[in-house]
C-alpha positions in Angstrom: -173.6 -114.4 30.3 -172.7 -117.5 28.6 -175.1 -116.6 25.5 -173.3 -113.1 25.6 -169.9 -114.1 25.5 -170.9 -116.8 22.4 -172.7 -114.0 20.4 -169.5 -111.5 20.9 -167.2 -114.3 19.7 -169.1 -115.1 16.7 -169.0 -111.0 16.0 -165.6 -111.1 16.1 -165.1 -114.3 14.6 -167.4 -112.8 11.8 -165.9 -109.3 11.1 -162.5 -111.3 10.8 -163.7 -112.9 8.3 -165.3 -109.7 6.2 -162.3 -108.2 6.9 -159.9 -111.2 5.5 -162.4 -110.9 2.5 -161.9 -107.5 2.4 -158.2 -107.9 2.0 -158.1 -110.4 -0.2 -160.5 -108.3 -2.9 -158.2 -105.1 -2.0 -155.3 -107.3 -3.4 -156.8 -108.5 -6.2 -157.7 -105.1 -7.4 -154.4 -104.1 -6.7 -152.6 -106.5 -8.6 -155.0 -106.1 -11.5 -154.6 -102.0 -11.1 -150.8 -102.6 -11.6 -150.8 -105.0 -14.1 -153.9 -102.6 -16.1 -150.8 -99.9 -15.8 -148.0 -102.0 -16.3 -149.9 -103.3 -20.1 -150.8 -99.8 -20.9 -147.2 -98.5 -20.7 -146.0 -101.5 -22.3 -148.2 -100.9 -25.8 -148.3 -97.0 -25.6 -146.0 -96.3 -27.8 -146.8 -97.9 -30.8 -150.2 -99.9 -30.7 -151.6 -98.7 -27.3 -153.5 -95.6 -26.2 -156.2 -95.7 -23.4 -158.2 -98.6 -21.5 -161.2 -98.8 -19.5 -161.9 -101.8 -16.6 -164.8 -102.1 -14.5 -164.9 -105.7 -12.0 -168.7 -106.9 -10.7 -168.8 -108.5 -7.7 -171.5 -109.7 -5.7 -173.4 -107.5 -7.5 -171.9 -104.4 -6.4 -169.1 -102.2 -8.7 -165.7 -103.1 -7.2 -164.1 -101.1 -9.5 -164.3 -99.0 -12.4 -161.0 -97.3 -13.6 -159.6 -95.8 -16.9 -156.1 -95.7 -18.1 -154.0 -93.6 -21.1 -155.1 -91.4 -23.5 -158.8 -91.3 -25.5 -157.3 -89.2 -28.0 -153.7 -89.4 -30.1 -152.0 -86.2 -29.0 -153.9 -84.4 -26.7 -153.8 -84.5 -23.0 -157.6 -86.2 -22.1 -157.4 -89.4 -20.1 -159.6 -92.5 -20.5 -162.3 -92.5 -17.0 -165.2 -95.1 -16.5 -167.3 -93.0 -18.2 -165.7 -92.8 -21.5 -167.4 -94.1 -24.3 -165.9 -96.9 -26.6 -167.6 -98.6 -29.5 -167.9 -102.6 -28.2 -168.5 -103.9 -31.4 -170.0 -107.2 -31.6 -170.8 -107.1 -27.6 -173.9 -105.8 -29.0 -175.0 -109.0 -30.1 -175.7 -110.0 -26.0 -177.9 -107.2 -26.1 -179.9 -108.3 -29.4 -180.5 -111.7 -27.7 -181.2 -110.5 -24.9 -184.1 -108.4 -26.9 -185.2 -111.8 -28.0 -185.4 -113.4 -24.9 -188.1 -110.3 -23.3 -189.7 -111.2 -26.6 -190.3 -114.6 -25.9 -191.3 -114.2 -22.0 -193.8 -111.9 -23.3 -195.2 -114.8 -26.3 -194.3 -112.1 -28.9 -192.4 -114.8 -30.4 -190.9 -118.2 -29.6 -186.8 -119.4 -30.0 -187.8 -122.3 -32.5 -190.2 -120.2 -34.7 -189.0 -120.3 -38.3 -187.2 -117.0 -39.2 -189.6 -116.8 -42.4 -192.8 -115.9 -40.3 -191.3 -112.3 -39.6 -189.1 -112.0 -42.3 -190.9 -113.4 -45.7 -188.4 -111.9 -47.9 -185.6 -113.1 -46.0 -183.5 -116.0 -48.2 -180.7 -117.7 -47.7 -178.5 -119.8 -50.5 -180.4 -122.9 -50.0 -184.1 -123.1 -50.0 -184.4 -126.3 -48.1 -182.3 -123.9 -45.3 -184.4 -120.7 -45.8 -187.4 -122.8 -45.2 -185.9 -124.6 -42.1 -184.2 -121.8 -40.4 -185.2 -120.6 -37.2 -184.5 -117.5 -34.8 -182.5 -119.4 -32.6 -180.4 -120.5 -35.7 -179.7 -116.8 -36.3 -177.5 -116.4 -32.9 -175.6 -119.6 -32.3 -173.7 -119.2 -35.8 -174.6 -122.8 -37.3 -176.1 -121.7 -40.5 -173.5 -123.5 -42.7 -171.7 -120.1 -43.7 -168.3 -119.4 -43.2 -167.0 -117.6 -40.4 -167.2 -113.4 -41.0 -169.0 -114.5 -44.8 -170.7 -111.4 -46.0 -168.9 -108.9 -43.8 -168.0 -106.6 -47.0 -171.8 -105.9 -47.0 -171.8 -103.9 -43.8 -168.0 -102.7 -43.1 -168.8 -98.7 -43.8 -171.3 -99.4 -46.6 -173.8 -97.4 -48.0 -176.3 -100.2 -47.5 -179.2 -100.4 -45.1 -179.9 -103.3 -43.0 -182.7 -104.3 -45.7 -180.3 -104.1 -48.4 -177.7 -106.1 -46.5 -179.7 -109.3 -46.3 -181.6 -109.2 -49.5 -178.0 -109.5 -50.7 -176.9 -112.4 -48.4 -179.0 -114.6 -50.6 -175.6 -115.1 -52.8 -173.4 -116.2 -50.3 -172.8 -120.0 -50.3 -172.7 -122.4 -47.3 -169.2 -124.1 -46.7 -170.2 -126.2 -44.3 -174.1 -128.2 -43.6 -176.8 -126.6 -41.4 -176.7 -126.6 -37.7 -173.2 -128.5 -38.0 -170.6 -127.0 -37.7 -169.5 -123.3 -36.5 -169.1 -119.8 -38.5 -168.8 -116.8 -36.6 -171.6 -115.0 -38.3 -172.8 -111.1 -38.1 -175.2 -111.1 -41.2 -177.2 -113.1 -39.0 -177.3 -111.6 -36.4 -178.7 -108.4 -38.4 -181.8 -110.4 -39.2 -181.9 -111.2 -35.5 -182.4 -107.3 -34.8 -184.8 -107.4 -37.9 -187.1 -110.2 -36.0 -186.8 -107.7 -33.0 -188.7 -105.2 -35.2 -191.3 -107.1 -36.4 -192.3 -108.7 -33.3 -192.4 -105.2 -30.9 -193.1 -103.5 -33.6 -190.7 -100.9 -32.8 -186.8 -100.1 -34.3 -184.0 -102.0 -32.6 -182.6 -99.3 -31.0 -185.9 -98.2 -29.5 -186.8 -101.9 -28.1 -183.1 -101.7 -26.6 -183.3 -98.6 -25.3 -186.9 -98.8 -23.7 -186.8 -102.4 -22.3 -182.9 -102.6 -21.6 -180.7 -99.3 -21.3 -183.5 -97.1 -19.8 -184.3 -99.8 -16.8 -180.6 -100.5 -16.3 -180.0 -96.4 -16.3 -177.2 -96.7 -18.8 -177.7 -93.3 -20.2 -174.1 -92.9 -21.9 -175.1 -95.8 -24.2 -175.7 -95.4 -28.1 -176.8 -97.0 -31.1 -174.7 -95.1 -33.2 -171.5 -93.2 -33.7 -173.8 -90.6 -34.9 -175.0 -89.6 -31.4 -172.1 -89.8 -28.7 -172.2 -88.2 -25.6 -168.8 -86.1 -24.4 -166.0 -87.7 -23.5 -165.9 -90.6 -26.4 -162.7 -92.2 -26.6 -161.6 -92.6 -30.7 -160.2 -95.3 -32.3 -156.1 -96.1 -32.9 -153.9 -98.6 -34.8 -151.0 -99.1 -35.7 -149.8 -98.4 -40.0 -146.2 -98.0 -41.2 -144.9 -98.3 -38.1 -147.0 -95.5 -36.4 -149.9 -95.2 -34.1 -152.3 -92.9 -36.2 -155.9 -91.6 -35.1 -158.9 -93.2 -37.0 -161.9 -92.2 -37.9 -165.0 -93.8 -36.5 -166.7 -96.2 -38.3 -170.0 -96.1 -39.9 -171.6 -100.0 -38.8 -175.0 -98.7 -38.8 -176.0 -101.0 -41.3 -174.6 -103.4 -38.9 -176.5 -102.1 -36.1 -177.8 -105.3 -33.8 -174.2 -107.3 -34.4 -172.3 -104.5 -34.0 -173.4 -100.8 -33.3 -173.6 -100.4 -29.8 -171.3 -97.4 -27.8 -170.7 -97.3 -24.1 -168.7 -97.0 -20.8 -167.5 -99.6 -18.3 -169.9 -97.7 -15.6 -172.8 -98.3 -18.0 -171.5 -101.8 -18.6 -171.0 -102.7 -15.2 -175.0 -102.6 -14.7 -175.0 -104.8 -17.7 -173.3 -107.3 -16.2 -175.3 -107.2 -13.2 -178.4 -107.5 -14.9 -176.3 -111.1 -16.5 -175.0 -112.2 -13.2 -178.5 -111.6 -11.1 -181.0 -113.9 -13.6 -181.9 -110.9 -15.5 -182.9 -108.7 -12.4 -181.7 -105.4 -11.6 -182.5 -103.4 -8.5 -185.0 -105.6 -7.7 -186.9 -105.4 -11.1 -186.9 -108.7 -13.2 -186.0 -107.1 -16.9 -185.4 -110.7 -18.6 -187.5 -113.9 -16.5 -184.7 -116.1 -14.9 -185.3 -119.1 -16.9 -184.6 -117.2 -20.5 -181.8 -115.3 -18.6 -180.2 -118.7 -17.6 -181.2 -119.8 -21.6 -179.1 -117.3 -23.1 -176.3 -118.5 -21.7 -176.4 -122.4 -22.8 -174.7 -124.0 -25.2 -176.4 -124.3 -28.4 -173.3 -125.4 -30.9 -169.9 -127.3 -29.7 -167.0 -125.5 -30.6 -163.2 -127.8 -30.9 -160.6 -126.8 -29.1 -157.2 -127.0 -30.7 -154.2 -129.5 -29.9 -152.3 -125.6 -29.5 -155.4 -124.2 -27.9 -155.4 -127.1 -25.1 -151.3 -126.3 -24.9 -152.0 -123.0 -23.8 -154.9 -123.5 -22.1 -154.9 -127.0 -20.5 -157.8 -126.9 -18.0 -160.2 -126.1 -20.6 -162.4 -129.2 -21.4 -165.1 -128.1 -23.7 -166.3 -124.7 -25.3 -169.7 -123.6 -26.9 -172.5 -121.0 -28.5 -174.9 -119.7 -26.8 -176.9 -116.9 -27.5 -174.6 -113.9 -27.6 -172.0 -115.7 -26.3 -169.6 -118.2 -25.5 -169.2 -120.5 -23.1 -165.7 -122.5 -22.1 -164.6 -124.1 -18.4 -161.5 -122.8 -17.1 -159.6 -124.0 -13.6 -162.6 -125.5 -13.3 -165.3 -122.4 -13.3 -167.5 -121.8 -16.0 -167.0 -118.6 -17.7 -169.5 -116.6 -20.1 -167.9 -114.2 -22.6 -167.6 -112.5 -25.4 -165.4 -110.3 -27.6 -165.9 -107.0 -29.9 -163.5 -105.4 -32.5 -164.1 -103.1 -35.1 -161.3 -100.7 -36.6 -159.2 -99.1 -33.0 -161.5 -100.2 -30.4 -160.8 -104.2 -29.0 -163.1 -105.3 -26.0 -163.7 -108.1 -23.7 -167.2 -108.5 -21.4 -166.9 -111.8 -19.4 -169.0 -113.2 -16.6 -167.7 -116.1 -14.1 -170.6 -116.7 -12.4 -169.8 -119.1 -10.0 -167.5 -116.5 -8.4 -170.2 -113.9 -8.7 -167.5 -111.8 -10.6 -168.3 -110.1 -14.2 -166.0 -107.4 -15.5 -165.4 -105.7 -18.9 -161.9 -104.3 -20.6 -162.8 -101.6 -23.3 -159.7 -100.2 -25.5 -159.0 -97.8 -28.4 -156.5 -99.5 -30.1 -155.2 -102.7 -31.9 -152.9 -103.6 -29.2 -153.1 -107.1 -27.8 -154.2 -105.2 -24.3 -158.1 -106.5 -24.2 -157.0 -109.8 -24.7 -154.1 -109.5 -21.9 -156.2 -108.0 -19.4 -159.3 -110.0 -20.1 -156.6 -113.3 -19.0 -155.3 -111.5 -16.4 -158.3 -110.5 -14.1 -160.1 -113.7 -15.2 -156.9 -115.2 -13.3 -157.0 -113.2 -10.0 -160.6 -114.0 -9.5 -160.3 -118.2 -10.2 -157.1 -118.4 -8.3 -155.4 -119.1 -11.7 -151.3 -119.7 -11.1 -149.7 -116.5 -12.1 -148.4 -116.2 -15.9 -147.2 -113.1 -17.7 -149.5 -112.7 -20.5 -148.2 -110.0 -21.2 -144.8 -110.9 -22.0 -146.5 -113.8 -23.6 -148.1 -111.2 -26.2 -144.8 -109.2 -26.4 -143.2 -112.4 -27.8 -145.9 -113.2 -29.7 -145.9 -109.9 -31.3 -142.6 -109.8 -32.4 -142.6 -113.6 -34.0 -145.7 -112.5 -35.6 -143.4 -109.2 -37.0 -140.6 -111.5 -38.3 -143.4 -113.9 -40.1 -144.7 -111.5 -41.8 -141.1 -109.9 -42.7 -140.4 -113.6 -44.3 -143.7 -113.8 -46.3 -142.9 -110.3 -47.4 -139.0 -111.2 -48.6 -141.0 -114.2 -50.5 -142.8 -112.5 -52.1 -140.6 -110.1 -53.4 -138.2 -112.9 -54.1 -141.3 -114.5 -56.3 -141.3 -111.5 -58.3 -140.8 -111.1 -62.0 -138.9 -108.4 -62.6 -139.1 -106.4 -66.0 -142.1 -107.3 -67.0 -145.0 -104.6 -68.3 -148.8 -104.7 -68.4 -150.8 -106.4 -71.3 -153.2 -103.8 -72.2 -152.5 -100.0 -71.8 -153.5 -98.5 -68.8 -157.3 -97.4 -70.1 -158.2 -100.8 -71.0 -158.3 -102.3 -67.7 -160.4 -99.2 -66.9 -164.1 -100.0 -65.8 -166.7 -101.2 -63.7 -166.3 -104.7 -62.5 -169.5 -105.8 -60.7 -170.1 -109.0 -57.9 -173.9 -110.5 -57.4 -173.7 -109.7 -53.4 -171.4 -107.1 -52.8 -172.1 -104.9 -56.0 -169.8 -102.6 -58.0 -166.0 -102.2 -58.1 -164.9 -99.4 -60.3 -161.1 -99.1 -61.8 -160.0 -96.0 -63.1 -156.7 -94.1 -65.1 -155.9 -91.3 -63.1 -152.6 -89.2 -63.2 -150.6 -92.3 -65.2 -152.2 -94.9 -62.8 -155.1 -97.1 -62.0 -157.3 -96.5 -58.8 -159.8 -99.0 -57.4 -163.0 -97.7 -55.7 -165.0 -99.9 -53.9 -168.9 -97.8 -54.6 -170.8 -99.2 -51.8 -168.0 -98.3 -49.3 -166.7 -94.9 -49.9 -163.8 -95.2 -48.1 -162.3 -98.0 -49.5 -160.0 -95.9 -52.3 -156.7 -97.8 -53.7 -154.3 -96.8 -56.0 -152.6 -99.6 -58.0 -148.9 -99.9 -59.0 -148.2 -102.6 -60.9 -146.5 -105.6 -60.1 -145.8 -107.9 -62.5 -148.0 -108.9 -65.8 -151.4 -108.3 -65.0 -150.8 -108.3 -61.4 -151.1 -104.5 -59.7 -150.1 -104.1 -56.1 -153.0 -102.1 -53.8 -152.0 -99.1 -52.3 -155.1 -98.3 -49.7 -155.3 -94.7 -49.4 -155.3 -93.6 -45.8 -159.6 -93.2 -45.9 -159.0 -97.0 -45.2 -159.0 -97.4 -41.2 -158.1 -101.4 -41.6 -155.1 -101.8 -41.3 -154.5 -104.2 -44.4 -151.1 -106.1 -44.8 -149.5 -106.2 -48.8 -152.5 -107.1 -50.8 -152.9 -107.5 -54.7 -155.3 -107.6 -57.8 -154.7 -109.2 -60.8 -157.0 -109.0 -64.1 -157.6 -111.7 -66.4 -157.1 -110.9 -70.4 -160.0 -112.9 -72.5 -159.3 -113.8 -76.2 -159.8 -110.1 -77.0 -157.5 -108.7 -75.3 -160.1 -107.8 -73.1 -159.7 -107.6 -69.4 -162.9 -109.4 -68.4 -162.7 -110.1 -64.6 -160.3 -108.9 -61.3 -159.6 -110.9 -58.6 -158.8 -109.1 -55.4 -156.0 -110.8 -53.6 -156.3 -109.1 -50.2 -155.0 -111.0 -46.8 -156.2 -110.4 -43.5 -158.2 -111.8 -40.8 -161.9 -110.0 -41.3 -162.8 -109.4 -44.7 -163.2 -111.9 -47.6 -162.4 -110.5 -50.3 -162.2 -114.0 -52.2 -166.0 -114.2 -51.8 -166.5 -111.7 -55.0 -166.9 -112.9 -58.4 -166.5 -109.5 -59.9 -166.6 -109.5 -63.7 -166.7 -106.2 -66.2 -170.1 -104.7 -66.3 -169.2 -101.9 -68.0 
């Protein structure tokens, strides 16, 4: 009777406690439903439009929810089955390709990068020579963070092309020092994935990763979505506008992955379970724990620490980063290409993984990705999104200033050196390639050849100086941006220098000089 009585009170002792942990994951999810609603509303009408959350825990799907709109002016709402391009959260998938690699001795993390790519060079020999695959996904190869990135961004050019033309970029900083976010790199990673399986990178994905995991809505391309695919927003002039998607093909194992927060949701799994999945070990768990190590130290700023003052250290891994906060470890990693922002973060520790997919340039990813990473460490509550509301706006009236500067810094009344015809031609740049400037209608207009889209028209400035006009076939969201073309002896204009500001592209890498 005695053994009776114990067992019944340790039921109910037991089931009190499944049902306080119950609770307590019912309120979380509630507070982070609210708060998903609450940030939605708050961006929707300029920068905001729809927004996708699925939460892992203890490997089962807790919740998988979509919010707004997946298209500018029509009625379709965002579900967990939407599809959202998630950008450079591809690269997880591309190491993760690596790793299977290696647990099957097709390769090895340390093997030098020229034993499957011969041609491949980079700007120094000595680092050509030395470089090595696990160089290739912990961004220390000595080049600038986002160097190259006009190669890829809706070019014409193949993967192939891309990195025979990286040879030209140079190194700021000395091998395996010092950090630079790096996608060029990342496309030779994919191109090591080939030549070790012997099969295209989307094939090795989709064999040993997507089809295992049964993430069927996923694509390597925007050239084969499945129904309901969200498209991309932002914000220009003041108005929330509908993009187009973007061609990152030649991007394809940084960048060119599609999919849903259900699909995701297995993906995260697969991380949080040592590479298993249903019982079926896809990645071994030694080079599943590997991929998530540190490879690279990464500062944290005096104003980083002030916003964030329980994080101690943050580092690369392979695909990701890796930072404490309150005290947990958590894995991450970020994706943005033109309208669609996402977040896919693992705390492992707390068994939780979740991922935030948007279609806009709203600071919502971001917000939510602090938010639910705070309900499931215990964080003290703090309003990030009136943090980014403020943050927004001071960012608004510093860019109002620069602009009044500018114009203040303005010569007034002045006219070009040369006629209009004579700055007419092609203007070409060792990497990136040609850069054509043409009269048309009384005025100049830039073309960019090997990215069709990017089409400015020119109005002049002052001197020599022309401001750019991007016609609306340019999804980026560029702020005022200028070219200026230097006269030789002759009278001859001999080279342009694009002036163009923002946070992505460098267009100060190109040396372009007349051709023709």
């Amino acid at each position: 009777m005695r053994l009776i009585i114990r067992i019944t009170a340790f039921l109910i002792l037991f089931s009190s406690i499944v049902v306080g942990q119950t609770a307590s994951l019912d309120g979380k999810l509630k507070e982070i439903d609210d708060y998903a609603n609450n940030v939605v509303q708050t961006w929707a009408d300029k920068s905001g439009a729809g927004m996708a959350v699925a939460i892992v825990r203890d490997d089962k799907v807790v919740s998988a929810k979509g919010y707004g709109i997946r298209e500018l002016g029509k009625p379709d709402r965002v579900d967990a089955d939407t599809v959202f391009a998630i950008a450079s959260n591809s690269k997880a998938f591309t190491t993760a390709a690596l790793a299977i690699l290696v647990d099957e001795k097709k390769l090895a993390w340390d093997d030098k990068v020229s034993k499957y790519l011969p041609d491949f060079q980079m700007y120094d020999p000595w680092v050509t020579n030395e470089l090595t695959i696990r160089d290739l996904v912990t961004h220390r190869v000595g080049l600038d963070t986002f160097s190259g990135d006009l190669l890829w961004y809706e070019t014409t050019y193949s993967p192939d092309e891309i990195l025979r033309r990286l040879r030209h970029l140079k190194p700021v900083s000395s091998f395996r020092t010092q950090f630079g976010y790096q996608n060029l790199m990342f496309i030779a990673a994919g191109k090591v994935v080939e030549k070790a399986s012997g099969k295209s990178w989307c094939s090795f994905i989709t064999d040993r990763i997507l089809t295992p995991l049964g993430m069927s809505r996923t694509t390597c391309s925007i050239n084969n979505l499945p129904d309901n695919a969200a498209w991309p927003h932002n914000e220009s002039g003041g108005k929330l506008r509908k993009l187009h998607r973007g061609n990152v093909d030649g991007s394809y194992s940084a960048a060119a992955l599609n999919s849903s927060v259900t699909d995701l949701s297995k993906w995260i799994r697969l991380q949080l379970a040592g590479g298993k999945f249903n019982g079926q070990q896809i990645i071994s768990e030694a080079q599943a724990w590997g991929l998530h190590q540190p490879y690279l130290a990464q500062q944290i700023s005096l104003g980083g620490s002030r916003s964030n003052p329980t994080r101690h250290f943050s580092g690369v891994a392979s695909g990701w980063f890796v930072y404490d906060y309150h005290g947990v470890k958590v894995i991450n990693h970020s994706g943005g290409l033109d309208g669609m922002l996402s977040y896919t973060v693992l705390i492992p520790e707390k068994q939780v993984g979740f991922v935030i997919l948007t279609n806009s340039e709203s600071p919502a990813f971001t917000v939510m990705m602090n938010k639910v990473r705070d309900v499931f460490v215990d964080a003290p509550k703090r309003d990030w999104n009136a943090e980014a509301v403020a943050q927004v706006a001071a960012m608004k009236n510093a860019s109002e200033q620069e602009l009044a500067k500018a114009d203040a810094e303005r010569v007034k009344n002045t006219r070009p050196s040369l006629a209009l015809a004579n700055y007419a031609g092609t203007y070409s740049d060792k990497m990136y390639g040609d850069v054509t400037i043409t009269e048309e209608n009384g005025r100049l207009v830039m073309r960019f050849l090997p990215s069709p889209n990017f089409v400015a028209d020119l109005e002049h400035w002052h001197y020599d100086t022309f401001q750019i006009k991007w016609r609306p076939s340019v999804a980026y969201n560029f702020p005022r941006g200028f070219v200026t073309f230097n006269i030789d002896r002759n009278a001859r204009a001999e080279k342009l220098i694009v002036d163009q500001p923002n946070n992505d592209f460098w267009f100060y890498e190109l040396d372009l000089k007349r051709s023709k």
